[in-house]
C-alpha positions in Angstrom: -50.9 -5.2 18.8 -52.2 -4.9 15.3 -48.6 -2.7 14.8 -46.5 -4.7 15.8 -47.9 -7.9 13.9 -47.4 -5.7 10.7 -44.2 -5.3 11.9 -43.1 -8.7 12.3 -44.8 -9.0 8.8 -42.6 -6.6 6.9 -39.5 -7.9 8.8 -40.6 -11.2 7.2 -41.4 -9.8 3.4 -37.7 -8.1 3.9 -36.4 -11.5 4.9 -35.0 -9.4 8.0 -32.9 -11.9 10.1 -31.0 -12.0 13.2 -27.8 -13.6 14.0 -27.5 -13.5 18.1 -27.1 -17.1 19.4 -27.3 -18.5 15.8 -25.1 -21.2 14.4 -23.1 -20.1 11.5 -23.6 -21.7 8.6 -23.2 -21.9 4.6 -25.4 -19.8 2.1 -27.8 -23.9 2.3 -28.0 -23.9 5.8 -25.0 -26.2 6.8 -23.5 -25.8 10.0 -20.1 -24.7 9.7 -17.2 -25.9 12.0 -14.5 -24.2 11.2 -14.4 -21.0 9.5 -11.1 -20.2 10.2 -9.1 -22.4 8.0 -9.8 -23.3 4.2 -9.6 -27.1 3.4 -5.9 -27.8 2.7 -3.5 -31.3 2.3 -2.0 -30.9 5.4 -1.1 -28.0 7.5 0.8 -26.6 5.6 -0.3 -28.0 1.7 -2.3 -26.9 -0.7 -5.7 -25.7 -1.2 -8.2 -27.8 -2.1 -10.9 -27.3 -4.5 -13.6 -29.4 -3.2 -13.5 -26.8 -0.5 -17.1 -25.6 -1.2 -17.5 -23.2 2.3 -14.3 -21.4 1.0 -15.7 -21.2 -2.2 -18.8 -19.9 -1.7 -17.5 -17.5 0.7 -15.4 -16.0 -1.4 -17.7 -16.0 -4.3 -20.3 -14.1 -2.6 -17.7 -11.4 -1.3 -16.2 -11.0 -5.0 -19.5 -10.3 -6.4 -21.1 -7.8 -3.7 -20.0 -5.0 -5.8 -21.0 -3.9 -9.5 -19.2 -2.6 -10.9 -16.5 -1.2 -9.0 -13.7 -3.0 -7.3 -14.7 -4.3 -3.6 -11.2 -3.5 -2.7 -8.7 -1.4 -4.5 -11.4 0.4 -6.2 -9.4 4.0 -6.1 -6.2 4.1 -7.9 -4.3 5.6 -10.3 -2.0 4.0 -13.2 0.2 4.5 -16.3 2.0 2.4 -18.8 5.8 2.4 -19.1 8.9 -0.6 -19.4 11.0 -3.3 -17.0 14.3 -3.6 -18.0 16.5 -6.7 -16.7 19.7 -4.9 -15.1 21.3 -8.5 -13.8 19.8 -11.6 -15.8 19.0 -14.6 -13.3 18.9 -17.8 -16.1 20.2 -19.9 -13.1 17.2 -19.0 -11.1 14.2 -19.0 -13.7 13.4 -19.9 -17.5 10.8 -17.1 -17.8 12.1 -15.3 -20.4 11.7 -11.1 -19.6 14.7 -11.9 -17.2 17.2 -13.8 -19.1 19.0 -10.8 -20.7 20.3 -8.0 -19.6 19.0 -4.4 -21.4 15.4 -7.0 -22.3 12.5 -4.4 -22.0 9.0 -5.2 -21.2 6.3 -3.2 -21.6 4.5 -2.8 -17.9 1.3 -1.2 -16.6 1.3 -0.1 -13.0 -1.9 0.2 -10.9 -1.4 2.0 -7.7 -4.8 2.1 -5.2 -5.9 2.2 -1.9 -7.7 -0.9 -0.5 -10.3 0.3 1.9 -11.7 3.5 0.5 -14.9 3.5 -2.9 -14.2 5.4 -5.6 -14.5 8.8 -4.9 -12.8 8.8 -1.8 -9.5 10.2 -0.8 -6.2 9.3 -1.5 -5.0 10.5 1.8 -6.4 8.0 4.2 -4.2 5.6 6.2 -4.5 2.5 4.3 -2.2 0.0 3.0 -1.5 1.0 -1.0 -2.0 -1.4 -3.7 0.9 -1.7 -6.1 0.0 -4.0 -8.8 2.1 -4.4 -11.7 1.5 -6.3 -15.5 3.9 -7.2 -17.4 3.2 -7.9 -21.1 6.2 -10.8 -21.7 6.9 -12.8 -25.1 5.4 -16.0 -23.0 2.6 -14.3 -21.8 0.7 -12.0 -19.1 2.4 -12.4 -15.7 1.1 -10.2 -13.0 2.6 -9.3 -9.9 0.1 -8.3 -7.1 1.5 -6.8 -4.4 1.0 -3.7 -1.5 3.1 -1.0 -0.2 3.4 -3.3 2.8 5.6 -6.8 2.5 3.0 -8.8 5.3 -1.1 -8.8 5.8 -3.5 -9.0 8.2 -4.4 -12.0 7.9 -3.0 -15.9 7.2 -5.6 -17.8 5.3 -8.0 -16.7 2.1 -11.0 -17.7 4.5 -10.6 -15.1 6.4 -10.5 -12.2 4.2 -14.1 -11.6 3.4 -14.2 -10.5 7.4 -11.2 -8.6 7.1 -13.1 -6.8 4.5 -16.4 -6.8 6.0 -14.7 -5.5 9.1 -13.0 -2.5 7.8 -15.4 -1.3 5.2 -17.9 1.2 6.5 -20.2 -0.4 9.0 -23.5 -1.9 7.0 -26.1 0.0 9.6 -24.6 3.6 8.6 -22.6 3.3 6.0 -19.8 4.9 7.4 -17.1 5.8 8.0 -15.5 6.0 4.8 -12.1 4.9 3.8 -11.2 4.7 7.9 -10.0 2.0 9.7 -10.9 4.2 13.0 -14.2 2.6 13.9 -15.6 -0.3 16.4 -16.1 -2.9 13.5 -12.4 -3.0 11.9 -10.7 -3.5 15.5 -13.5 -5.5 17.0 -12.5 -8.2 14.0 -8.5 -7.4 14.8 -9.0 -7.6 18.7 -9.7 -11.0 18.2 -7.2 -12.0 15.6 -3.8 -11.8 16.7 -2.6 -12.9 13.9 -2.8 -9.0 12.4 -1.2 -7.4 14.9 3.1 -7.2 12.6 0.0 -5.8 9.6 -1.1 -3.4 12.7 2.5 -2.5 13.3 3.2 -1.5 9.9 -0.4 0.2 9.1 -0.2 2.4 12.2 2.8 3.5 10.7 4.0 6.0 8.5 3.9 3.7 5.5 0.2 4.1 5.6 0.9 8.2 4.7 3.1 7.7 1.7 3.9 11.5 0.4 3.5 10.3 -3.0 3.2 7.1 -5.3 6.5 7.0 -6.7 7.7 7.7 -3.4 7.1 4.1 -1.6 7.9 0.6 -1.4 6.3 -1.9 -3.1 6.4 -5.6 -2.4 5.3 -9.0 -3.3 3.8 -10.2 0.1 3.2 -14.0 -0.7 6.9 -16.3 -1.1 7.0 -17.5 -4.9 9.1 -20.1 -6.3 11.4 -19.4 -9.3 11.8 -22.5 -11.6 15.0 -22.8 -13.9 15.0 -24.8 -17.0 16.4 -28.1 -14.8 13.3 -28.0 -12.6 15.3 -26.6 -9.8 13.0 -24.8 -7.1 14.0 -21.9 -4.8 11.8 -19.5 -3.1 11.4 -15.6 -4.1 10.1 -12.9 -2.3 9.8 -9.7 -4.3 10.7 -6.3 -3.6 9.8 -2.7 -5.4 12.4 -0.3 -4.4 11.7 3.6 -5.4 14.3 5.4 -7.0 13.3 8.9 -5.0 13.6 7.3 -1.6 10.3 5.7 1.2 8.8 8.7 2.3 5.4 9.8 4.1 3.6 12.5 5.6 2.2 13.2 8.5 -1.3 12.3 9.7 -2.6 16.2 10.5 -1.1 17.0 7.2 -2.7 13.9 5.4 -6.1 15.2 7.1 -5.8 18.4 5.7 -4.5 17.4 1.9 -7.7 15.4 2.0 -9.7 18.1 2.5 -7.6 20.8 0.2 -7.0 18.2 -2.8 -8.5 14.5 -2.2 -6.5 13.5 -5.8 -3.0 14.4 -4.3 -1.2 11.3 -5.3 -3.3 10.9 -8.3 -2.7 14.0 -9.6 1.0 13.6 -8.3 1.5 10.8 -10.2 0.3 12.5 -13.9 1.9 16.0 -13.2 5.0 13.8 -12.5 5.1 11.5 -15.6 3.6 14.5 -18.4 6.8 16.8 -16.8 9.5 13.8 -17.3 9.8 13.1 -14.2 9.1 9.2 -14.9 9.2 7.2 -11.9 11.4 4.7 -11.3 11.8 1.3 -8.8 14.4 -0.9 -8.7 13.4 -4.8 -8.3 15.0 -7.2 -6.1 14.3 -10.6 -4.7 15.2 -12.4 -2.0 16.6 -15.8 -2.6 15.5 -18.6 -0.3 17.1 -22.2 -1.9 14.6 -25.0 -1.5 16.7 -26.8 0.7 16.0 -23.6 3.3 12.2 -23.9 3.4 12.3 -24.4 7.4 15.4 -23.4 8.3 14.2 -19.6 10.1 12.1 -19.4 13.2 9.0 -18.6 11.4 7.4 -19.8 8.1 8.2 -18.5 4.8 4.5 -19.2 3.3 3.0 -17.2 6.4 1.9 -14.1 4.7 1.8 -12.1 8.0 5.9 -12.8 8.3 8.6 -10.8 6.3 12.3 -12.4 5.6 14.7 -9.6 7.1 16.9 -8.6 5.0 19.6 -9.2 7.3 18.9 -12.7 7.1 18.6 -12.9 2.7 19.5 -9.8 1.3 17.6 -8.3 -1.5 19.1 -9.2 -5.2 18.6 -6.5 -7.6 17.5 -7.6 -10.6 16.3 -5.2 -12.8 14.5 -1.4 -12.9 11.1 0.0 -13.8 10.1 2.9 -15.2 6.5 4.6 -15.8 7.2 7.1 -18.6 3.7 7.5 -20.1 0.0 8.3 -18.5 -3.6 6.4 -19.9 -5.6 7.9 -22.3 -8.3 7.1 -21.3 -8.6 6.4 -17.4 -11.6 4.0 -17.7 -10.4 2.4 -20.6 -7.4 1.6 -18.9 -6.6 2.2 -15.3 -10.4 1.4 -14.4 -10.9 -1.4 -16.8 -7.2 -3.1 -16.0 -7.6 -6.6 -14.4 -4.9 -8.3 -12.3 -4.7 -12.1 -10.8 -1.4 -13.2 -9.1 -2.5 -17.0 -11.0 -1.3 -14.8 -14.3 2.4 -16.2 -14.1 4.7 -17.6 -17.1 7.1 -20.4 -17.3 9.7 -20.1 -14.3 6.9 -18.9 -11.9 5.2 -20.7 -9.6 3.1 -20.5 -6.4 3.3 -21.8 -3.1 1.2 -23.2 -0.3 0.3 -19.8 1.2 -2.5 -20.1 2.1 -3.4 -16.7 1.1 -2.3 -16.9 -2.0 -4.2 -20.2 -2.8 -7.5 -18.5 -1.4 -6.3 -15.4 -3.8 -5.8 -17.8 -7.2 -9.7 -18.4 -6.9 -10.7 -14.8 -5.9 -9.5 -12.4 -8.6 -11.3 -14.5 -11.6 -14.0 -14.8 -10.0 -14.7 -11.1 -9.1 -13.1 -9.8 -12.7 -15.9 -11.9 -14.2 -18.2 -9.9 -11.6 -16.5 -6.8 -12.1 -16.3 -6.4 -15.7 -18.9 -9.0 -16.9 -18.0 -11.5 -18.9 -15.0 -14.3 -19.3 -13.5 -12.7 -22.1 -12.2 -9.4 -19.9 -8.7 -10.6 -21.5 -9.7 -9.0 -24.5 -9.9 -5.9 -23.4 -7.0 -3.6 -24.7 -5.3 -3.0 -21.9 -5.3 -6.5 -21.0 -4.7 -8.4 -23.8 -1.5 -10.4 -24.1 1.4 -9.4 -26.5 1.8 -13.1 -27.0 -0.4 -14.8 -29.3 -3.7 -16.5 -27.8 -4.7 -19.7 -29.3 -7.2 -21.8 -27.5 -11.0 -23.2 -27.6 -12.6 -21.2 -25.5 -15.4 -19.9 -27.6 -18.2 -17.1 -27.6 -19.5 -15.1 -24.3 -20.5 -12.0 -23.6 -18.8 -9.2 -25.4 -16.6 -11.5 -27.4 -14.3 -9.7 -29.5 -11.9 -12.0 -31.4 -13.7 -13.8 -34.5 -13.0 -17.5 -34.3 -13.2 -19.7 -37.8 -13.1 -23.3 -38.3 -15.0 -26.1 -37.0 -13.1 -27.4 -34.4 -13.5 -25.6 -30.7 -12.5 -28.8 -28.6 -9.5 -30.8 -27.9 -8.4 -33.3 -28.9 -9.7 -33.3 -32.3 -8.6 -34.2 -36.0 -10.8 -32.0 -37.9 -8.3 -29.2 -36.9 -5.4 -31.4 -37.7 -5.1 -31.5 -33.2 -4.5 -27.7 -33.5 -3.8 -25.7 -31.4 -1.5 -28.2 -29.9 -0.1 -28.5 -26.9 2.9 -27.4 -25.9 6.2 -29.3 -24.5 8.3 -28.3 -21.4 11.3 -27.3 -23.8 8.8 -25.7 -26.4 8.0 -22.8 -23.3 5.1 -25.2 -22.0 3.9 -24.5 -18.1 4.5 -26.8 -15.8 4.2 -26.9 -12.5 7.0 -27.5 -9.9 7.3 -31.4 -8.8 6.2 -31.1 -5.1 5.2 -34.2 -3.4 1.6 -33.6 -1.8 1.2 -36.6 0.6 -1.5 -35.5 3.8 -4.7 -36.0 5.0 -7.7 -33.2 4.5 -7.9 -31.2 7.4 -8.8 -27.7 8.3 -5.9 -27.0 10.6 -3.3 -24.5 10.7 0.6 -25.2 10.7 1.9 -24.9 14.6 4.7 -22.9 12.1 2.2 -20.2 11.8 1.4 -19.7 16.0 3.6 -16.5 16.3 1.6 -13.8 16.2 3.9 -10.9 17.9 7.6 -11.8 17.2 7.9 -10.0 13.7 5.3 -7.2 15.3 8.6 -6.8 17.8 11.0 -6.8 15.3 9.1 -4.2 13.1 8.6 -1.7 16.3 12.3 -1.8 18.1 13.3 -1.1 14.4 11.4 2.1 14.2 13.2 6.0 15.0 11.7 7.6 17.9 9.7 9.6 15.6 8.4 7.1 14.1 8.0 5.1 17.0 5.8 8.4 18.4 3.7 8.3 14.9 2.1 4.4 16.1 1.5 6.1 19.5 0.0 8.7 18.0 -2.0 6.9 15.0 -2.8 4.1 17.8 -4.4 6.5 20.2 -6.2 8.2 17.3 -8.0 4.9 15.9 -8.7 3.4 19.2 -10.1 6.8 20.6 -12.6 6.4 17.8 -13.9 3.2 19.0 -16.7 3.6 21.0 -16.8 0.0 22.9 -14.4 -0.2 25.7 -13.6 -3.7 25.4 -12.1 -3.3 22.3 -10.3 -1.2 23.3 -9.2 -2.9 26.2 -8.2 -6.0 24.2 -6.2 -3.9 21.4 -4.4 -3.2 24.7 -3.6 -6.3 25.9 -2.3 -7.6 22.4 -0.1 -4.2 22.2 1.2 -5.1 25.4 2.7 -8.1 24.0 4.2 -6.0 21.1 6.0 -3.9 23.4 4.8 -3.3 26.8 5.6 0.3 27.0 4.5 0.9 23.8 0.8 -0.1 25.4 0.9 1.9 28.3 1.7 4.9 26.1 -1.6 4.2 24.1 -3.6 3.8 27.2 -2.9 7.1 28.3 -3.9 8.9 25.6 -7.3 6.5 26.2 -7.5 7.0 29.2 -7.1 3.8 30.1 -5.1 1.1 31.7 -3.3 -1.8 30.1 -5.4 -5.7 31.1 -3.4 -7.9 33.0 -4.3 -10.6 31.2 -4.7 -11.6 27.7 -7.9 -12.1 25.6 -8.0 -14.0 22.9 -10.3 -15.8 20.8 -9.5 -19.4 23.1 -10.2 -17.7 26.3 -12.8 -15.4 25.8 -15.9 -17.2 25.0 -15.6 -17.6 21.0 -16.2 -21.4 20.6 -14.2 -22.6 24.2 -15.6 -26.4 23.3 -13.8 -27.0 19.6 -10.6 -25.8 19.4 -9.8 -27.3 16.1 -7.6 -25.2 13.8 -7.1 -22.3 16.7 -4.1 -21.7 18.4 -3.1 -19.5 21.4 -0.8 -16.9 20.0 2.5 -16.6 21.4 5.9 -14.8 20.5 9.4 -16.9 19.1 12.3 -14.6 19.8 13.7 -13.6 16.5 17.4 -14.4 15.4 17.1 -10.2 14.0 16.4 -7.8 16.6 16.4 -4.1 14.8 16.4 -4.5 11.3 17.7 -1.2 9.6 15.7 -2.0 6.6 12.5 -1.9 8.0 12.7 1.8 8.7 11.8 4.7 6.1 14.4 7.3 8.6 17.0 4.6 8.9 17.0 3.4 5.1 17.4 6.4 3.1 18.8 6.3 -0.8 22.1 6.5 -1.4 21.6 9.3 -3.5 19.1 11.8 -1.4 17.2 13.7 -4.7 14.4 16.5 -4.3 13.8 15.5 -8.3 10.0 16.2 -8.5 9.8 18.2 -5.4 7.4 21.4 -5.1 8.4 24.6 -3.3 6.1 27.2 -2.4 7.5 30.9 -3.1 5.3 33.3 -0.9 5.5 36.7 -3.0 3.5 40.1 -2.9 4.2 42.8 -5.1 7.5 44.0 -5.0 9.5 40.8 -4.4 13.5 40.2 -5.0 13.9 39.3 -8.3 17.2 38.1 -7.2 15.9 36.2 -4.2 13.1 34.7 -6.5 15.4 33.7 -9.3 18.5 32.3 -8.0 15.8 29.8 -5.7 14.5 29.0 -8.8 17.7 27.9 -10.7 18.5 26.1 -7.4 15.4 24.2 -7.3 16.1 23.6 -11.4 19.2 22.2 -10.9 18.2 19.4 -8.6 15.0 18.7 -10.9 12.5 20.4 -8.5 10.2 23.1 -9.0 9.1 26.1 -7.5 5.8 27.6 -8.0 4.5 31.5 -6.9 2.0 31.9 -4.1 0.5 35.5 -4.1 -2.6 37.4 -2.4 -3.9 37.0 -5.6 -3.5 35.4 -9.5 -2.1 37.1 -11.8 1.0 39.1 -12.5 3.3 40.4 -9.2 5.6 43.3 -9.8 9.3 42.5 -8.7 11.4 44.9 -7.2 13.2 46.0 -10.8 9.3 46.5 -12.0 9.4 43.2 -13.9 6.7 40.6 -13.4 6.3 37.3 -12.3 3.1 34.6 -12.6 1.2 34.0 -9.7 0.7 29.9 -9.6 -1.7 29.9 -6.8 -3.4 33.1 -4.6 -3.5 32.1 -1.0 -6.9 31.2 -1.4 -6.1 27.9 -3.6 -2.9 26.6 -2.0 -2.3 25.3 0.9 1.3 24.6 2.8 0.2 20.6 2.6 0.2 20.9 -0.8 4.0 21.3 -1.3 7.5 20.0 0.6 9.0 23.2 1.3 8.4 27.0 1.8 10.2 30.3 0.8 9.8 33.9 1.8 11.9 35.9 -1.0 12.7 39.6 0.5 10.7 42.2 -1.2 9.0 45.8 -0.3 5.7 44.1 0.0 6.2 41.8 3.4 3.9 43.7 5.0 0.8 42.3 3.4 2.2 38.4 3.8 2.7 39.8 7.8 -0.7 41.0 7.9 -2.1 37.7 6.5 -3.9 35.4 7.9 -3.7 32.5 4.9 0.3 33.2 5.5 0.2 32.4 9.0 -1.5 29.4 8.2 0.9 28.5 5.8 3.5 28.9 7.8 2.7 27.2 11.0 1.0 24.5 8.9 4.8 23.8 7.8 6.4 23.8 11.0 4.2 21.9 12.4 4.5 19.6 9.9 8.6 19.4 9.8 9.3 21.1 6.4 11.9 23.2 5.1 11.3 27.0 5.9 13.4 29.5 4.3 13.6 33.4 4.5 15.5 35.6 2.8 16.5 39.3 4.3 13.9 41.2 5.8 11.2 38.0 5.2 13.0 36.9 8.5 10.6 39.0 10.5 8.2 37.5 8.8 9.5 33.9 10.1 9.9 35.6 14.0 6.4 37.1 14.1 5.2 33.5 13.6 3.4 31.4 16.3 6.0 28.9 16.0 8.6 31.1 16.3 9.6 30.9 20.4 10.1 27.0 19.6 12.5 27.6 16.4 16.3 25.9 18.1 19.7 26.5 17.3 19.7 22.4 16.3 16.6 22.8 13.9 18.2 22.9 10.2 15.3 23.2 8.5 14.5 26.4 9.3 17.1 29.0 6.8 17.7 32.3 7.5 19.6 34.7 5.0 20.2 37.9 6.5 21.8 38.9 2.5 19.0 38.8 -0.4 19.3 36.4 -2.6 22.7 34.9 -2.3 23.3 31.2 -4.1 24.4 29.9 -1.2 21.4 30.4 0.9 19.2 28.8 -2.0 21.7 25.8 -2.7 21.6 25.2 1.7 18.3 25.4 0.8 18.0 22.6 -1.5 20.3 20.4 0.7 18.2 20.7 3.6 15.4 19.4 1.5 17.1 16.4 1.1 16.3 14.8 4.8 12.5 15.4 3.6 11.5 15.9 7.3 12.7 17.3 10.0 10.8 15.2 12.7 13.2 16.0 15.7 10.7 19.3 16.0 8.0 17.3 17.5 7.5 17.7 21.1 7.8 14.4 23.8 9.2 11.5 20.5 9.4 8.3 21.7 12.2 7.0 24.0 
């Protein structure tokens, strides 16, 4: 008795509390009503500031972590320039894209969103791709993700999001995984996610490098031109080098052999000249257009096909230069999607209203102080004259009297700008609606786009969802989850959930759970809505799939091969693959039993890069077996085996030259090699320039998927 009245005691000093059969409330003990919908002017208006539950929502998530970024806290970045390539003065009056050949100096911050710190950057996760442009008129930031939709429709909602996918608070774990019972739990019961599930089950979740994916705006922005004229923008990053991934055994194992892959992909790229490049588009949506499609353009969790509005190229990026300092500047870099200049403006999103709160708040959590804009990397190349004053770490030294306007001790300075003197100004939109916490009926389809995104898929990458699907949901260990992960697939694509449920062992509901019929507040219904499905005017859209959209210029620029040598290797065989790889901008580095020099065949020497020890197959895009007297030590090991059916099994190029093709048959893959499989070379001559120039070619397709076993049909 005494025990457990101490008990109760410490659970009381720890302010220990329960939640079961609770009302939620605020952080003062108001009942809440709906926590589901920030306070907006209409459905589909603005934000409203008085909204103090949003507020203080938010403001408690943003400042849970110090010092490191609640989300997006691993990334990588470097500095470099935009250039406009086709001016749009029509469209906007910001002024980095009025002239064609304007630079603008740019720093990029790529991250992943789930993971802390020191996790890897291999996980499946959407990727941050953050971009800040240092214009004449000021900072403008765009804030975007790999992905061009989210998980979620309004900014009250993303704390759970968070919450949900973060390891779970009783364990801490897992980390940097979506694959547990608290992430799906949350999307089981918010239909809403399920296009953001479609596209984070994907491949885009594995990209094979930074520089090698999309990047996109998410939110619909307006352009302003110098008449006041509105239309609607959605941005879009495309890479130079193509939209590729890797595969989810082969992003496992890069995890485990090097957890800075893209990281240190990105610096090895930019300190070699390989700079990175993207191209910029928009899509243009006139004003008049606002409703015209079958969803709603300010629903973040809906894309505009490009078959609809096609994507406008207006200018190029490139990251030619890597931090000095990665705290300094990658870590100590602060973005806001509310930094914009004269010709940008926002929308109703409600996201993106919810977001125009967030990111001050947590960079004065993050970083400390309201003067974070004077820290190098953030500071504007456009001169700051205002009266704030003082604060913690305050670096510029203000003199004079005068810190308020309006005043006449400063003679009214700094005055304030007019409209034609480069002033901001808001775009003219009529706000006329009552306060409510409702959602737009506009917003109600929650599977149409998640259609459109999975018929437009390859069977191989149709398979990959199976696959990452049955993977995440196999690690949840409450079978109603799963159950209702099922149902909501089922109204994706119904074979697509009966696929799933085998690998679960498990059969797809009948019926449909959702948050309306299920138990989850039955008696006030205000601000939910059943989710349903609008056919969509685009059924396959080319453009949302990495297979069926490749460059128009396939490149291997910045590609590694790995050269498996032992003493006595071709010279030939090892040099003309070399030049070959050269040519096309790629690179080929030396694998051998150990570091060090290995004897050629003319008793020259090569460099050993790596021993068999330190690299791994995952580690590069293609392998090569050079012919050489010593192939019966890479035969007789077991690392090179690995290597080798590491590669196969993950679709790369293989290539032998001569005798190495016994090397290549002796394989465990080797009975499952086809006549139709063109990534696997065999060149019975030694060395030829032929064989290493077929070589380079077949690198081109990246992957060769069609070597997985049972792909979706």
């Amino acid at each position: 008795m005494k025990n457990s009245q101490d008990m109760k005691q410490r659970d009381l000093l720890r302010n220990k509390s329960d939640n079961t059969n609770k009302f939620l409330t605020t952080d003062h003990g108001v009942r809440i009503n709906d926590d589901n919908n920030s306070l907006k002017a209409g459905d589909r208006g603005p934000s409203l500031l008085e909204d103090f539950i949003l507020r203080e929502k938010i403001t408690h998530f943003d400042h849970e972590r110090i010092p490191e970024r609640i989300v997006h806290a691993r990334g990588s970045g470097a500095h470099g320039f935009f250039e406009v390539t086709n001016p749009i003065p029509t469209l906007t009056k910001a002024g980095f894209l009025q002239e064609k050949g304007l630079k603008t100096p740019v720093f990029v911050r790529f991250s992943t969103v789930a993971g802390s710190r020191g996790s890897t950057d291999l996980a499946r996760d959407v990727r941050g791709f953050a971009v800040k442009f240092y214009t004449q008129q000021g900072v403008y930031d765009l804030v975007g993700n790999n992905v061009p939709v989210f998980f979620i429709q309004d900014a009250s909602k993303f704390p759970d999001l968070i919450h949900a996918v973060k390891p779970e608070p009783h364990n801490e774990m897992p980390q940097a995984a979506s694959a547990h019972d608290t992430f799906w739990d949350f999307i089981s019961l918010m239909p809403e996610s399920m296009h953001m599930i479609m596209w984070a089950m994907s491949d885009r979740a594995l990209p094979r490098s930074y520089r090698m994916m999309e990047g996109f705006g998410v939110h619909t922005f307006r352009l302003i031109n110098e008449e006041g004229e509105s239309n609607f923008i959605k941005f879009h990053w495309k890479p130079k080098l193509g939209t590729h991934a890797v595969a989810w055994d082969e992003a496992q194992k890069i995890s485990g052999k090097n957890a800075d892959f893209h990281r240190q992909d990105l610096w090895e790229a930019i300190e070699a000249g390989n700079f990175p490049e993207w191209e910029l588009g928009i899509q243009i949506i006139p004003q008049k257009d606002e409703n015209k499609y079958e969803f709603d353009i300010l629903d973040p969790t809906k894309l505009v096909p490009e078959e609809l509005v096609p994507v406008t190229i207006i200018g190029r990026m490139v990251l030619n230069r890597n931090p000095d300092n990665f705290f300094a500047e990658t870590e100590q870099i602060a973005f806001h999607p509310g930094h914009v200049v004269p010709g940008i403006d926002f929308t109703n999103d409600p996201l993106l209203q919810g977001r125009l709160f967030s990111y001050t708040d947590t960079q004065l959590s993050r970083l400390g102080s309201p003067n974070f804009h004077e820290i190098p990397i953030n500071r504007s190349v456009a001169p700051v004259h205002n009266n704030q004053r003082d604060g913690h770490m305050r670096q510029e030294i203000n003199t004079g009297r005068v810190s308020y306007h309006p005043n006449s001790l400063g003679g009214g300075c700094p005055y304030q700008a007019k409209i034609a003197e480069g002033g901001f100004s808001s775009f003219d939109e009529r706000v006329d609606a009552h306060k409510i916490r409702e959602r737009s009926e506009s917003f109600s389809d929650h599977f149409g786009q998640a259609k459109l995104f999975f018929n437009s898929q390859t069977p191989a990458e149709k398979s990959h969802i199976v696959k990452a699907l049955r993977f995440e949901l196999g690690k949840v260990e409450t079978t109603a989850i799963r159950l209702r992960m099922l149902g909501l697939l089922s109204q994706v694509d119904k074979q697509l959930a009966e696929k799933v449920a085998v690998g679960l062992g498990a059969t797809v509901p009948t019926i449909l759970e959702t948050p309306l019929n299920q138990g989850v507040a039955p008696e006030d219904e205000n601000g939910k809505q059943e989710p349903k499905t609008v056919e969509q005017s685009v059924k396959i859209s080319d453009a949302l799939s990495m297979l069926k959209n490749p460059t128009n210029s396939p490149t291997i620029a910045s590609r590694k091969v790995a050269i498996i040598c032992a003493d006595g290797v071709s010279d030939a065989g090892v040099s003309n693959m070399k030049k070959a790889l050269l040519k096309e901008d790629a690179k080929g580095y030396i694998i051998a039993p150990q570091l060090g020099a290995v004897i050629l065949d003319n008793d020259g020497e090569i460099h050993a890069d790596f021993s068999f020890l330190t690299a791994s197959s995952v580690l590069f895009d293609a392998v090569y077996i050079p012919d050489g007297l010593g192939l019966s030590v890479l035969a007789d090991s077991d690392e090179v085996n690995e290597f080798l059916n590491d590669a196969y099994k993950h679709c790369k190029v293989i290539g032998a030259d001569g005798k190495a093709e016994a090397i290549i048959n002796a394989a465990a893959f080797a009975s499952k090699i086809t006549n139709e499989d063109k990534g696997i070379i065999i060149n019975k001559d030694t060395g030829t320039e032929k064989f290493a120039n077929d070589f380079t070619t077949a690198m081109k397709k990246h992957r060769f998927w069609e070597r997985e076993k049972n792909l979706y049909n």
